[in-house]
KETOR-892344 format. One record per residue: residue in three letters; x, y, z of N, C-alpha, C in turn. Coordinates in steps of 0.02 Angstrom, whole numbers, padded with zeros to 5 digits, always signed. Each point is the difference from the previous one (the first is absolute). Layout:
<atoms>
alaXYZXYZXYZ ...
</atoms>
This chain:
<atoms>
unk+00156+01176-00605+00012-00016+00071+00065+00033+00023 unk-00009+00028+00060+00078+00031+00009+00046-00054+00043 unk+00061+00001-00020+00054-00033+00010+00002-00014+00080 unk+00027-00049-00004+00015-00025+00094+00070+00029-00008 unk+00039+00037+00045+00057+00024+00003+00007-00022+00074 unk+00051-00044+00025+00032-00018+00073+00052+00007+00024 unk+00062+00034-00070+00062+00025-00011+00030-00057+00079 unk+00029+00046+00037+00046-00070+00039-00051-00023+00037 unk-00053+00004+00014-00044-00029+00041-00039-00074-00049 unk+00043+00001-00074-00036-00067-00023+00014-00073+00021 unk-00042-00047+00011+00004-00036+00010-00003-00076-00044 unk+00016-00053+00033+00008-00082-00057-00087-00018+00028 unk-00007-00029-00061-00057-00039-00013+00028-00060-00023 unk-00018-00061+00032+00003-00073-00008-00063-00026-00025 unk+00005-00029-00084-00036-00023-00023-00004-00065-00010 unk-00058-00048+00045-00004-00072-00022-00020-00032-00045 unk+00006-00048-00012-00022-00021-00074+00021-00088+00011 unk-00064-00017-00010-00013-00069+00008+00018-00024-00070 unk-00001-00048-00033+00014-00044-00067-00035-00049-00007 unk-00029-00049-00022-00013-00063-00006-00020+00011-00097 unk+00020-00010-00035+00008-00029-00078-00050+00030-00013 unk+00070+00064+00011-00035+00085-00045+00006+00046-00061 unk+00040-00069-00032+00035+00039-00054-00042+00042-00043 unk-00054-00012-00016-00055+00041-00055+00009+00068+00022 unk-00007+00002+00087-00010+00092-00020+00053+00024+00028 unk+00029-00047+00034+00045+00025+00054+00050+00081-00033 unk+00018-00017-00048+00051+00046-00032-00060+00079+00000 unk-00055+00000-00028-00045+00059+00011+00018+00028+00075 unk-00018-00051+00062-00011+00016+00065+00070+00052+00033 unk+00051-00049-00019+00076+00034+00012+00014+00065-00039 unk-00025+00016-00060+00047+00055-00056-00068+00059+00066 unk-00055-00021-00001-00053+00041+00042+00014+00033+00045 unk+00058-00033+00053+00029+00012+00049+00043+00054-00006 unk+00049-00041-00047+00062+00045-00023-00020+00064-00025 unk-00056+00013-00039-00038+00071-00002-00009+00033+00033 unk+00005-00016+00082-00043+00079+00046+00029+00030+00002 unk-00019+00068+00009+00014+00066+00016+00029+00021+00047 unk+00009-00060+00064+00004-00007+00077+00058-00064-00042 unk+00080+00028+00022+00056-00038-00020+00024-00033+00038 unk-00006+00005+00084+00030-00022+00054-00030-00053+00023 unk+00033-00059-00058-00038-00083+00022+00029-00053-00016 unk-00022-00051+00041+00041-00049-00026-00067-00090+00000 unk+00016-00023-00040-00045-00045-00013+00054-00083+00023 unk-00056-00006+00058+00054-00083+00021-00076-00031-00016 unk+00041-00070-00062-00042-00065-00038-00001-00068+00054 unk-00052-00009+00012+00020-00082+00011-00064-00025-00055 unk+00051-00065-00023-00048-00056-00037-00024-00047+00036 unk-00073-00025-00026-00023-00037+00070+00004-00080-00047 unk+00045-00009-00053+00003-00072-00008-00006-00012-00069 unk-00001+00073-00064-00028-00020-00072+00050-00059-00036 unk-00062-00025-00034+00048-00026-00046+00002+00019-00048 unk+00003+00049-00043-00001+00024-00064+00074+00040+00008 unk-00007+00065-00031+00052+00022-00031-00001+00080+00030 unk-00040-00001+00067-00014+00064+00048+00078+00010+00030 unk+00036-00037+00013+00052-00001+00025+00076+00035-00057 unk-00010-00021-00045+00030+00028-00041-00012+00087-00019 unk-00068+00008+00002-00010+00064+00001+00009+00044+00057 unk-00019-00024+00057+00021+00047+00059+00081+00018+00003 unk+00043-00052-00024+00069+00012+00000+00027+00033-00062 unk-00036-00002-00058+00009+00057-00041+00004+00065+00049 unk-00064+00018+00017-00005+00061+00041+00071-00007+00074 unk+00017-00026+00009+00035-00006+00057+00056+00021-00028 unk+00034-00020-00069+00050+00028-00012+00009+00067-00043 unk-00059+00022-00022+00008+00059-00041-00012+00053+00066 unk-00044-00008+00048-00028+00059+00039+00053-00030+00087 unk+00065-00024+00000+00038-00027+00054-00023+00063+00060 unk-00017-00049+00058-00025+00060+00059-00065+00038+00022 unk-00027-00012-00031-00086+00021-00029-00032-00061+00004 unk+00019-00044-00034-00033-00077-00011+00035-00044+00019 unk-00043-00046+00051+00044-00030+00043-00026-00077+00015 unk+00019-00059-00015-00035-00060-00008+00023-00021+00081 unk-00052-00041+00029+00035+00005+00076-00013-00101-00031 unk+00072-00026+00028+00028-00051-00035-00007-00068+00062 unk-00024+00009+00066-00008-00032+00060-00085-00036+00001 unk+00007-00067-00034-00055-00027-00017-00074+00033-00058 unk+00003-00063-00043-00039+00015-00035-00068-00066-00027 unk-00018-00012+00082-00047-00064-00008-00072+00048-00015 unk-00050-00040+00005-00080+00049-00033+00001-00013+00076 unk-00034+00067+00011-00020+00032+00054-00079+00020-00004 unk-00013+00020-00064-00057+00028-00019+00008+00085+00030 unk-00038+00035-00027-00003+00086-00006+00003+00018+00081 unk-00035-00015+00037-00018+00023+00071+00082-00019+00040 unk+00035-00060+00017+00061-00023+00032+00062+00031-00058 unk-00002+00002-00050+00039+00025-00043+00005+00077-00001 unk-00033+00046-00011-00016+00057+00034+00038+00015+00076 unk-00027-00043+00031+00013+00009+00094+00089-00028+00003 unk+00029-00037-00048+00062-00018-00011+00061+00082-00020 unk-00032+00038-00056+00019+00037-00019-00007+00079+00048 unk-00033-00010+00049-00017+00066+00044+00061-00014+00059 unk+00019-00063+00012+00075-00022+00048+00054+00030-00044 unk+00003+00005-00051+00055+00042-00032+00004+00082-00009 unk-00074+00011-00011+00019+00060+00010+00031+00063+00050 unk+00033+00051-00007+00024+00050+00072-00014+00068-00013 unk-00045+00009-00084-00017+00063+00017-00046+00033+00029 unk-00004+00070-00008-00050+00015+00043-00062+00016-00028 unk-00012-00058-00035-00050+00020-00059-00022-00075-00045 unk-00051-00012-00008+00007-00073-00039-00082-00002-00041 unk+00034-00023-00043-00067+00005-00041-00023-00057-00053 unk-00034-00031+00001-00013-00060-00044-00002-00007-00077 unk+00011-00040-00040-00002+00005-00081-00031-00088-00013 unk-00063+00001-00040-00020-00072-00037+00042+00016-00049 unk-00005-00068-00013+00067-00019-00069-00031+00032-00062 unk-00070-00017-00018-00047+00036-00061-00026+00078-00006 unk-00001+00017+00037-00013+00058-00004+00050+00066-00038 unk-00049+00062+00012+00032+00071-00008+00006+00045+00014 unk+00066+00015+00040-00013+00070+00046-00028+00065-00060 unk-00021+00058+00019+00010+00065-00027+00060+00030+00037 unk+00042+00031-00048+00048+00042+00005+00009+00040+00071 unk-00057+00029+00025-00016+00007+00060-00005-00018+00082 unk-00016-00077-00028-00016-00045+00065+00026+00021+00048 unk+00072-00006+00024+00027+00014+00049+00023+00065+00022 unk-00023+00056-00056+00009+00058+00023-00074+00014+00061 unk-00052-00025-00039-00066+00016+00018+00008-00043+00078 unk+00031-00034-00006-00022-00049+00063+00042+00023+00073 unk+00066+00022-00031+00052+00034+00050-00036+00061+00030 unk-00020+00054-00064-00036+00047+00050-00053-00012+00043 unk-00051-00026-00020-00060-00031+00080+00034-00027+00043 unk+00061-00042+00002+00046-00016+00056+00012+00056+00041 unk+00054+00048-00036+00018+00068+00031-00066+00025+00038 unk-00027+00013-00046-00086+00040+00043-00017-00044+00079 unk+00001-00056-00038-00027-00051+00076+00071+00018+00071 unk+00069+00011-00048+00026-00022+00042+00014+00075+00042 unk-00023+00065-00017+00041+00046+00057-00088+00010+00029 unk-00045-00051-00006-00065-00021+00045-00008-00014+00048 unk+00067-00077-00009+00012-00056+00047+00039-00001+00024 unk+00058+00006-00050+00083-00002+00021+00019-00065-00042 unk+00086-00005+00006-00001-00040-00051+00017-00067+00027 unk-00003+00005+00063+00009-00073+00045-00074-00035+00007 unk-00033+00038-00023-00085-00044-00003-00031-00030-00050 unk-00014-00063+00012+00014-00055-00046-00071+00030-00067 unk+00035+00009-00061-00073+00049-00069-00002-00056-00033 unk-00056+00021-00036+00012-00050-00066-00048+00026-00055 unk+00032+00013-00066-00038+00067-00038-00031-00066-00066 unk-00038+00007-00038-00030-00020-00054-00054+00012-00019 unk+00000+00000-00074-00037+00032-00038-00055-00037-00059 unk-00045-00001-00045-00016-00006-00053+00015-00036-00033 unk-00025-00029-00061+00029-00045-00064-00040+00021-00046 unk+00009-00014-00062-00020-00010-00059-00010-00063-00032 unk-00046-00036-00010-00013-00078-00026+00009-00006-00054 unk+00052-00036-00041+00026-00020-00067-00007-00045-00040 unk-00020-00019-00061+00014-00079-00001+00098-00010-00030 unk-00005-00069-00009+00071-00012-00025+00036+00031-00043 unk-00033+00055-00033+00033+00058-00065-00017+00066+00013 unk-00022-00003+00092+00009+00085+00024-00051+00033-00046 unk-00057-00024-00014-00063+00035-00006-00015-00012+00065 unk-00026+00071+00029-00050+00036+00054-00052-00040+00014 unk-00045-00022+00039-00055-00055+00004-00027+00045+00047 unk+00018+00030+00048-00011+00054+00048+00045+00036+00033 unk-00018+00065-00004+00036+00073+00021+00004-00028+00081 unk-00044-00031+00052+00014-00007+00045-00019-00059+00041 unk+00046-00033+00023+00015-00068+00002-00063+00000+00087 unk+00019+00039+00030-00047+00003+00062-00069+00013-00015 unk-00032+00043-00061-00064-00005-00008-00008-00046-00045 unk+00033-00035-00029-00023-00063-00017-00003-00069+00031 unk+00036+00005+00074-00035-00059+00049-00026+00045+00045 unk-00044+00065-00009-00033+00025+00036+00028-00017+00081 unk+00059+00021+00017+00029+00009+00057+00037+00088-00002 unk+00029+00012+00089-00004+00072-00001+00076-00003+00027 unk+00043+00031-00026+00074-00002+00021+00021+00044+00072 unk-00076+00038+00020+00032+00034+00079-00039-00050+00047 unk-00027-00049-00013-00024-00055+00049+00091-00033+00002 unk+00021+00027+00083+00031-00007+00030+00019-00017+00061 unk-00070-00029+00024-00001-00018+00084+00004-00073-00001 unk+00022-00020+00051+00013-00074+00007-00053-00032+00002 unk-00048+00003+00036-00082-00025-00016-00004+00000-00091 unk+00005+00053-00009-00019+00014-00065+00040-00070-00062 unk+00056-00019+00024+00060-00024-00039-00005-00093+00020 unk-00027-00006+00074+00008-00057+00015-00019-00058-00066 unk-00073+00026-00042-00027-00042-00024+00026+00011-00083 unk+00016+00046-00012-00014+00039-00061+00080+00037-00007 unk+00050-00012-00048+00058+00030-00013-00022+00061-00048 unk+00007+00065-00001+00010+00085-00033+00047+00016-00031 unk+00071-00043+00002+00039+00028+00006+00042-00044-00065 unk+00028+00004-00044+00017-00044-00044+00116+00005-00014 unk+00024-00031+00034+00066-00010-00008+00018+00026-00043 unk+00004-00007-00053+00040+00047-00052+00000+00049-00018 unk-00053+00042+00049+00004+00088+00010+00033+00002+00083 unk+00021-00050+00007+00013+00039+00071+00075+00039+00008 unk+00002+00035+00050+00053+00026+00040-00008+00002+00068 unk+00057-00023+00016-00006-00019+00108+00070+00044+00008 unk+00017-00005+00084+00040+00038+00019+00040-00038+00028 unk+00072-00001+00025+00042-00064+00028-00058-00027+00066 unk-00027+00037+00034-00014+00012+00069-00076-00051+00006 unk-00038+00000-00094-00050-00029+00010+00042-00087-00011 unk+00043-00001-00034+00038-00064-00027+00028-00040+00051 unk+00021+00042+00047+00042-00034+00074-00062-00021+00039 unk-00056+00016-00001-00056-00033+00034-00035-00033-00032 unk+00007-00025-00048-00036-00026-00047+00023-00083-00008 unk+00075+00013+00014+00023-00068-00039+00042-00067+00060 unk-00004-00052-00022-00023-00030-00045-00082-00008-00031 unk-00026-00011-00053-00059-00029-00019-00001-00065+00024 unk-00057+00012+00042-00018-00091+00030-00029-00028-00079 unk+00016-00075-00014-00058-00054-00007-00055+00006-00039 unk-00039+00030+00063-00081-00001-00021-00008+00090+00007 unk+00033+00043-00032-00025+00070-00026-00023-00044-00091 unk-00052+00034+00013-00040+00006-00081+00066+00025-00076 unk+00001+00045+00037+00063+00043-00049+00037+00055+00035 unk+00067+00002-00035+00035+00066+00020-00036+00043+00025 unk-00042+00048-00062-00037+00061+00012-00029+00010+00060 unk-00019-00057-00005-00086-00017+00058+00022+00004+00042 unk+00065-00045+00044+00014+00020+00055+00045+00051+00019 unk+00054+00051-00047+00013+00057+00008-00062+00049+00020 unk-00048-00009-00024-00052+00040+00001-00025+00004+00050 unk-00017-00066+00041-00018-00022+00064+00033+00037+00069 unk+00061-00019-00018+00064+00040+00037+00003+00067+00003 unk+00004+00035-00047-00023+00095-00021-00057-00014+00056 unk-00066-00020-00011-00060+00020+00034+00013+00008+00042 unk+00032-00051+00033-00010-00011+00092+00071+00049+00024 unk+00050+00028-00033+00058+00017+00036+00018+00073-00064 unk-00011+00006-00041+00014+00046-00028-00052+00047-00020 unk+00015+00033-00078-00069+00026-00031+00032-00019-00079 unk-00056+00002-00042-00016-00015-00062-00029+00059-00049 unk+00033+00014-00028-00001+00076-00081-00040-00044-00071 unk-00030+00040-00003-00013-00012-00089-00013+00034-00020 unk+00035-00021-00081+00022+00067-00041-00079-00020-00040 unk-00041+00041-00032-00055-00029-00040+00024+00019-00071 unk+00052-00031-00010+00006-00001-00094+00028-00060+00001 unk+00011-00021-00060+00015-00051-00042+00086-00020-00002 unk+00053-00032+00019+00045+00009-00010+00034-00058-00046 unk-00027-00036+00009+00012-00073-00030-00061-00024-00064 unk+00047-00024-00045-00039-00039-00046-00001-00083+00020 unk-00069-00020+00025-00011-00071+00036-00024-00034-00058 unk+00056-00029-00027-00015-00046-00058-00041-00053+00037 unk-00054-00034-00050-00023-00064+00018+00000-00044-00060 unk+00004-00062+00006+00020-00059-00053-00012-00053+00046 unk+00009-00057-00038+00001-00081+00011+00032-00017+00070 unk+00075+00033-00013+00023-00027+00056-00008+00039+00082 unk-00013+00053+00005-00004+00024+00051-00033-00039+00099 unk+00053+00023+00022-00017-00047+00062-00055+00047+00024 unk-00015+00057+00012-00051+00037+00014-00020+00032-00049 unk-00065+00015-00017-00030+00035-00063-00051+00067+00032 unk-00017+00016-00050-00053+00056+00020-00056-00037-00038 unk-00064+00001+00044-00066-00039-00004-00043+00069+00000 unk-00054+00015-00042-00044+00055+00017-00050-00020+00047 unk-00006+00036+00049-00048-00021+00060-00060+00041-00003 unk-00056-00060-00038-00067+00027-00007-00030-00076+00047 unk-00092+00026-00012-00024-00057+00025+00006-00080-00056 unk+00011-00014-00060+00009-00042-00028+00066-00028+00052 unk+00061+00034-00001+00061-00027+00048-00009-00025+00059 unk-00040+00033+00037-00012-00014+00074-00045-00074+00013 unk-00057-00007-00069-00043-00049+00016+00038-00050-00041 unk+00071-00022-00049+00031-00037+00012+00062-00027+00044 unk-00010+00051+00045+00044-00027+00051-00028-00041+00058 unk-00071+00052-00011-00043-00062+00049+00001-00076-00018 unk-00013-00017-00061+00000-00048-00046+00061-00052+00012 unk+00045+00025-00005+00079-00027+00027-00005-00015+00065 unk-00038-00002+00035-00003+00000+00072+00056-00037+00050 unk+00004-00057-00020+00075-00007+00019+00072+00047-00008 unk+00009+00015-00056+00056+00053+00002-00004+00051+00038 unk-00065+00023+00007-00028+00082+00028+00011-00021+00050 unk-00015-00043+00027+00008-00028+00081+00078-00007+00024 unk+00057-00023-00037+00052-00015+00002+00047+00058-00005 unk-00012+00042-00030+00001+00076+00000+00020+00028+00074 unk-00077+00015+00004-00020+00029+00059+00033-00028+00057 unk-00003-00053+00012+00044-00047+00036+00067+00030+00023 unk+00037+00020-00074+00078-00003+00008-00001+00080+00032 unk-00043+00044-00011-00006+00074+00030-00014+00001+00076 unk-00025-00058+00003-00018+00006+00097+00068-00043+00021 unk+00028-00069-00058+00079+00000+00042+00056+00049-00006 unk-00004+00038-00032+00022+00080-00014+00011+00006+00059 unk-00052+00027+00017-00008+00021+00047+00023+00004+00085 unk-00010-00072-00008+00023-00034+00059+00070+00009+00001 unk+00043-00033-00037+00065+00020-00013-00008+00068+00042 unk-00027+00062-00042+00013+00073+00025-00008-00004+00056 unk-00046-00043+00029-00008+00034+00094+00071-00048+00027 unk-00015-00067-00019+00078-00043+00035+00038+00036-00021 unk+00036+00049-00019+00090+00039-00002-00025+00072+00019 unk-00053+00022-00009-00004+00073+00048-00044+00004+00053 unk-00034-00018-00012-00059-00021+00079+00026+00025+00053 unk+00049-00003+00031+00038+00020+00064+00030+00068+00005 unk+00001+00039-00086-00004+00067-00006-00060+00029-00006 unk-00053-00010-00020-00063+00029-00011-00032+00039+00036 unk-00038+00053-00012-00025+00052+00052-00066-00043+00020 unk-00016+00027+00051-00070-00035+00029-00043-00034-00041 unk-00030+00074-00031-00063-00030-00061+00035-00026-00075 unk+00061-00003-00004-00007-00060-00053+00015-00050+00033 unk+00038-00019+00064-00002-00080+00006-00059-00003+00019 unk-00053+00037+00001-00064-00032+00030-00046-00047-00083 unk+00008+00059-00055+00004-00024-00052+00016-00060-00040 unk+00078+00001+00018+00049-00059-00044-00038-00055+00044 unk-00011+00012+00062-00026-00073+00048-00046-00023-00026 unk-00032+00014-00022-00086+00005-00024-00006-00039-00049 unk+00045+00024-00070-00006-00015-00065+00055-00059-00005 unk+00051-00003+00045+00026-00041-00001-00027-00071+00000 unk-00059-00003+00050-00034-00048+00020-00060-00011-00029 unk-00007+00045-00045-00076+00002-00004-00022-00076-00043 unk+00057-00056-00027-00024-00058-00034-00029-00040+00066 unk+00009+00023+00047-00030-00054+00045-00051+00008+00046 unk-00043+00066-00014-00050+00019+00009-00046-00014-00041 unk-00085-00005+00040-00055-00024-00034-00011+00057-00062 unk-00052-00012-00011-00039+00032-00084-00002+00076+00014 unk-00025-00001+00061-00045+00064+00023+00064+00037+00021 unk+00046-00027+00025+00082+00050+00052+00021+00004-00069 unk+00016-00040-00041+00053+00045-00066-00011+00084-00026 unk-00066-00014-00016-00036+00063-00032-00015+00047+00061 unk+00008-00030+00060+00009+00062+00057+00063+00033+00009 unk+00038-00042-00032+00077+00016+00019+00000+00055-00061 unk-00008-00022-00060+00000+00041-00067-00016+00076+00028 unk-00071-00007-00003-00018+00074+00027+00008+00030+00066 unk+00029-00023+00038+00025+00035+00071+00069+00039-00036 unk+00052-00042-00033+00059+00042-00003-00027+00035-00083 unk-00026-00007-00028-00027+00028-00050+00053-00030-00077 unk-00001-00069+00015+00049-00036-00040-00027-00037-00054 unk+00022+00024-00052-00028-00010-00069+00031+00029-00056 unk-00038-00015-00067+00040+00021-00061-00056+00051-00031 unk+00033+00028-00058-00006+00045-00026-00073+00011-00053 unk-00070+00012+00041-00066+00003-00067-00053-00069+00036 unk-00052+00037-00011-00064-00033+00038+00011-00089-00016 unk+00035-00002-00087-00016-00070-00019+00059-00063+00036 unk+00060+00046-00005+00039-00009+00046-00008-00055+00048 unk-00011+00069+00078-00039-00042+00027-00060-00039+00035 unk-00038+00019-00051-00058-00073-00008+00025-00066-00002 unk+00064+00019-00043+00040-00082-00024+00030-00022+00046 unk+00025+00058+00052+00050-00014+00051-00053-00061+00063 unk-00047+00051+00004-00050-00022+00047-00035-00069-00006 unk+00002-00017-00088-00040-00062+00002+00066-00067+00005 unk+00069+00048-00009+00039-00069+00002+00042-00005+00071 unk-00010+00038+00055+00042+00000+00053-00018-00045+00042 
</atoms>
């Protein structure tokens, strides 16, 4: 791969990094970091409440790597991943920010690979227009055996499904490959409440006001284990027809994507171009429409997820 060279034109990358009683891999995730190829970074920690011995280790790193690693020390109640996350994006000021799970593994690369599709996007756009670049995974188990080369064809989802229709129901986009730009971060934040997750509603935000890059390789090793707050599930029809099965959860789900939502139109609604507030209006509401208006609403804005089985599932639970 040839080298990113930015000589004085390089820039800081602000890396977040959530905590909650990470000690098993955490030390892999950080030395990962400290590896790229792309030197111009700095990693600010918040802990969201461990009780173990995660705390001790992040401050190891705090004092061997002083300035680079940075524990932000202004509350440390559980927040959970999504408000904890949205806590750590108020601190950041560069012009550049990029997410880190505590378990995981960058490649040496990550942030070289991710900076250049920035650059590309950005003498596109410019660099006052709110980007947001991410890429690929690799599925691991807990000892970094491979389970799959690619984390998107194994939930059979497509990483340039990038339109807000496209995103309302269905997140593409997975946080710990991402890279945003200050410009997408200043419109972005705070995270309300009821956003699903970080990603999801950065993602949301890109759609409707920016644009969205993906790199199609692998940059991250996405460990999965016991504890993981989000996992990778292979999405075949066995998966789909136990989610039907769950029907309450599937329902409760879906639920929290249409209050997503809502949130999104209550704080931008009054910016929106014509045809998406005609949209956000629609789907916003659509729990309080009959049988027959939901699934009109679906296919008028062409709002749905990703594969016929998809939504069939969508359709029989809306």
């Amino acid at each position: 791969m040839k080298p990113l060279i930015l000589k004085n034109n390089k820039k800081m990358v602000n890396i977040l990094l959530s905590t909650y009683n990470s000690s098993a891999y955490l030390c892999e995730q950080l030395d990962s970091i400290i590896s790229q190829t792309y030197t111009d970074w700095c990693v600010f920690i918040r802990d969201d409440g461990s009780t173990n011995d995660t705390l001790q280790i992040i401050n190891k790193y705090v004092d061997e790597y002083s300035g680079k690693i940075i524990l932000i020390q202004a509350g440390r109640e559980n927040l959970g991943p999504c408000q904890s996350y949205s806590r750590l994006l108020e601190f950041s000021t560069a012009d550049y920010i990029m997410f880190a799970d505590q378990d995981d593994i960058w490649i040496p690369e990550k942030l070289e690979i991710c900076m250049q599709e920035m650059h590309k996007m950005e003498k596109q756009y410019g660099t006052s227009f709110p980007l947001l670049v991410h890429t690929d995974l690799k599925v691991v188990n807990k000892n970094l055996q491979v389970l799959q080369d690619s984390f998107m064809s194994y939930q059979n989802i497509s990483g340039y499904r990038d339109q807000t229709h496209q995103l309302l129901l269905q997140n593409s986009i997975t946080g710990c490959t991402v890279l945003m730009n200050k410009a997408l971060k200043d419109i972005s934040i705070p995270i309300p409440n009821r956003a699903c997750m970080h990603d999801w509603w950065l993602a949301l935000v890109a759609s409707l006001f920016g644009k969205i890059g993906f790199v199609d390789k692998a940059t991250v090793y996405y460990r999965q284990h016991d504890e993981n707050c989000l996992g990778a599930q292979k999405s075949d029809a066995a998966y789909l027809i136990s989610k039907l099965k769950n029907f309450r959860e599937s329902k409760r789900v879906l639920h929290n994507a249409i209050f997503q939502s809502i949130s999104l139109n209550e704080r931008y609604g009054a910016i929106l171009k014509s045809d998406q507030k005609k949209m956000m209006d629609s789907f916003s509401n659509i729990l309080n429409k009959g049988f027959i208006k939901k699934r009109l609403i679906l296919l008028k804005y062409g709002i749905g997820k990703f594969g016929i089985l998809r939504n069939l599932g969508l359709f029989l639970l809306i």
